[in-house]
Backbone bond lengths (Angstrom), bond angles and torsions (degrees), N, CA, C in turn:
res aa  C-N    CA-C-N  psi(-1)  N-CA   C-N-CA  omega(-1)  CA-C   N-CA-C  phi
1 X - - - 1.440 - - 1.528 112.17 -
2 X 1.137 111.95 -23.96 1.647 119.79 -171.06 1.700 105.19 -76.30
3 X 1.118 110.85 -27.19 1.603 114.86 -158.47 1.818 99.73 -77.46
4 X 1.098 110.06 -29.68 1.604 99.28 171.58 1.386 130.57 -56.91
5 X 1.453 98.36 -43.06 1.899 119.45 177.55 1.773 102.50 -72.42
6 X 1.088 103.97 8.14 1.651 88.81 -164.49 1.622 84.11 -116.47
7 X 0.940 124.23 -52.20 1.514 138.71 -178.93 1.092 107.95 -31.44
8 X 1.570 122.17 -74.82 1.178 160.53 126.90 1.814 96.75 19.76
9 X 1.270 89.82 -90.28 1.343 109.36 -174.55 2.067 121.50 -53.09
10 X 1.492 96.02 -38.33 1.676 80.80 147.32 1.599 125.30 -135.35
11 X 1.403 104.86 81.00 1.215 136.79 143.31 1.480 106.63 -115.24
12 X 0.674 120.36 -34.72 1.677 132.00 -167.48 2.020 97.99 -76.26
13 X 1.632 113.59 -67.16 1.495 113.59 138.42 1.497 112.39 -15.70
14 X 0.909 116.84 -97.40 1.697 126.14 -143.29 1.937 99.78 -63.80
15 X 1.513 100.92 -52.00 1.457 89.76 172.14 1.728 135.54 -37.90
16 X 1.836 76.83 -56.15 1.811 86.14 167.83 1.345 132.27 -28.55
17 X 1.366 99.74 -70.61 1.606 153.46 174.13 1.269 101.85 -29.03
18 X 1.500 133.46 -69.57 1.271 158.08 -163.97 1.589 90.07 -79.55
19 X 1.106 111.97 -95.23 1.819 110.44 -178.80 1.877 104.80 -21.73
20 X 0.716 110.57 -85.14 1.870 113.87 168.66 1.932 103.80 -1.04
21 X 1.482 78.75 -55.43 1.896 90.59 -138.15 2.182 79.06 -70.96
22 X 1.681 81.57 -42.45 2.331 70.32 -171.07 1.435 107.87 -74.02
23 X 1.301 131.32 -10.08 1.567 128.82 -173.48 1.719 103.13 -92.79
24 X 1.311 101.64 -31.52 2.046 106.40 157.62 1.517 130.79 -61.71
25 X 1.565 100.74 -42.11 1.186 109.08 169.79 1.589 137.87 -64.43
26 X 1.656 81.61 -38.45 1.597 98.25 -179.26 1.946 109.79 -70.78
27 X 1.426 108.22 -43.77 1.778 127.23 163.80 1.485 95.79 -11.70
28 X 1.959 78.79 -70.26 1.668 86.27 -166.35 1.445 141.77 -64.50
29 X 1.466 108.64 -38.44 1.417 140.00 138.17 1.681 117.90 -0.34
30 X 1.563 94.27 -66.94 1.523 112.22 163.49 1.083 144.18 -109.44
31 X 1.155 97.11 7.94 2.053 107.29 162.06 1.498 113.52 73.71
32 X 1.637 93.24 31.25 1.672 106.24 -157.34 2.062 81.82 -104.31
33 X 1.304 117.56 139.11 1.513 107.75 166.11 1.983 115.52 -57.11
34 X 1.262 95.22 150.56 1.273 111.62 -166.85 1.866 95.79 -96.14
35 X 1.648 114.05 -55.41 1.532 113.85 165.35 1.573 116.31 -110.43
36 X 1.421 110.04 152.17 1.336 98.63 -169.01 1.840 111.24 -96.75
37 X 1.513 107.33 117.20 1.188 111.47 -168.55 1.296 124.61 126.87
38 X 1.492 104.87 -30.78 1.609 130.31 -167.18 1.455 102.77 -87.54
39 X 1.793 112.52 167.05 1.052 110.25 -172.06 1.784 104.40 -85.37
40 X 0.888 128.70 -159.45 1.767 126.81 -169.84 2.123 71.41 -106.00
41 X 1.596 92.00 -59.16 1.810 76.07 -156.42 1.490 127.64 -55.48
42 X 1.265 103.79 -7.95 1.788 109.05 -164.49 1.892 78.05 -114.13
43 X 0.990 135.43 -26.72 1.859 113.29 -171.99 1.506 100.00 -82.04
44 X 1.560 119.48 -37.97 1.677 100.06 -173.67 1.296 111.01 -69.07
45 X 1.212 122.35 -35.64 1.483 111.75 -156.50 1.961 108.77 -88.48
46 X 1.475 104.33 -23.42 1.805 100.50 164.23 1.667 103.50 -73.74
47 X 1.144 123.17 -45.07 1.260 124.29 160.78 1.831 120.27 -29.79
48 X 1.025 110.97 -76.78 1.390 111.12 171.07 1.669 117.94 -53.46
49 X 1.205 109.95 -41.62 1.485 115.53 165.61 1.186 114.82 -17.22
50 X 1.488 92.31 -79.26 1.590 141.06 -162.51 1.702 118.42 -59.17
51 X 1.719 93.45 -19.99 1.851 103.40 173.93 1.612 93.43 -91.08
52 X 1.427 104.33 -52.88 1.978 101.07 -171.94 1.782 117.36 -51.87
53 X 1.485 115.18 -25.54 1.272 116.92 -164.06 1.889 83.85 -84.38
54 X 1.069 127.94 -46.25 1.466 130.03 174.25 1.575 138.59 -59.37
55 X 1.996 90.64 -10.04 1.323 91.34 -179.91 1.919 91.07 -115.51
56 X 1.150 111.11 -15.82 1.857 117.67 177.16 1.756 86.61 -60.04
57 X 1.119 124.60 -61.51 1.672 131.19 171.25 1.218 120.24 -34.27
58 X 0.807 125.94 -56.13 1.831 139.02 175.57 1.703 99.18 -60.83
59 X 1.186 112.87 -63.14 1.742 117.33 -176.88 1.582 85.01 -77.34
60 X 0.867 154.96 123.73 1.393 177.35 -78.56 1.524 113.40 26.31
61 X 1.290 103.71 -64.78 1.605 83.77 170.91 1.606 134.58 -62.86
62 X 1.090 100.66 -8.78 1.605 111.06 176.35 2.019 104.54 -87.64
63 X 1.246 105.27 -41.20 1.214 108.84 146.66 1.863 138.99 -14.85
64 X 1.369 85.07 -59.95 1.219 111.92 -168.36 1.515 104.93 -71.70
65 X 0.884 115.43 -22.39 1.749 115.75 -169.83 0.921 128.26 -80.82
């Protein structure tokens, strides 16, 4: 019964994760701001962080199964 919620749960991870990481890339790509307000140097790189800690999540829960 557990394996559905987990599944679930990283696809939901990894999708995030991935979207993040190509909607950061692309920011950067085009010199377009990534947060609004933020500096370019401190938003890409918590940005990129912030997709890897979400996709390490996703491959853990898939892990788990």
């Amino acid at each position: 019964m557990e394996n559905g919620p987990a599944v679930f749960a990283a696809v939901v991870f990894l999708l995030f994760g991935a979207a993040l990481l190509f909607w950061a890339g692309a920011c950067a790509l085009y010199r377009a701001p990534v947060a609004e307000g933020v500096r370019p140097a401190v938003a890409v790189p918590v940005t990129l962080l912030t997709a890897g800690v979400f996709l390490a999540l996703g491959l853990w829960c898939l892990a788990r199964l």
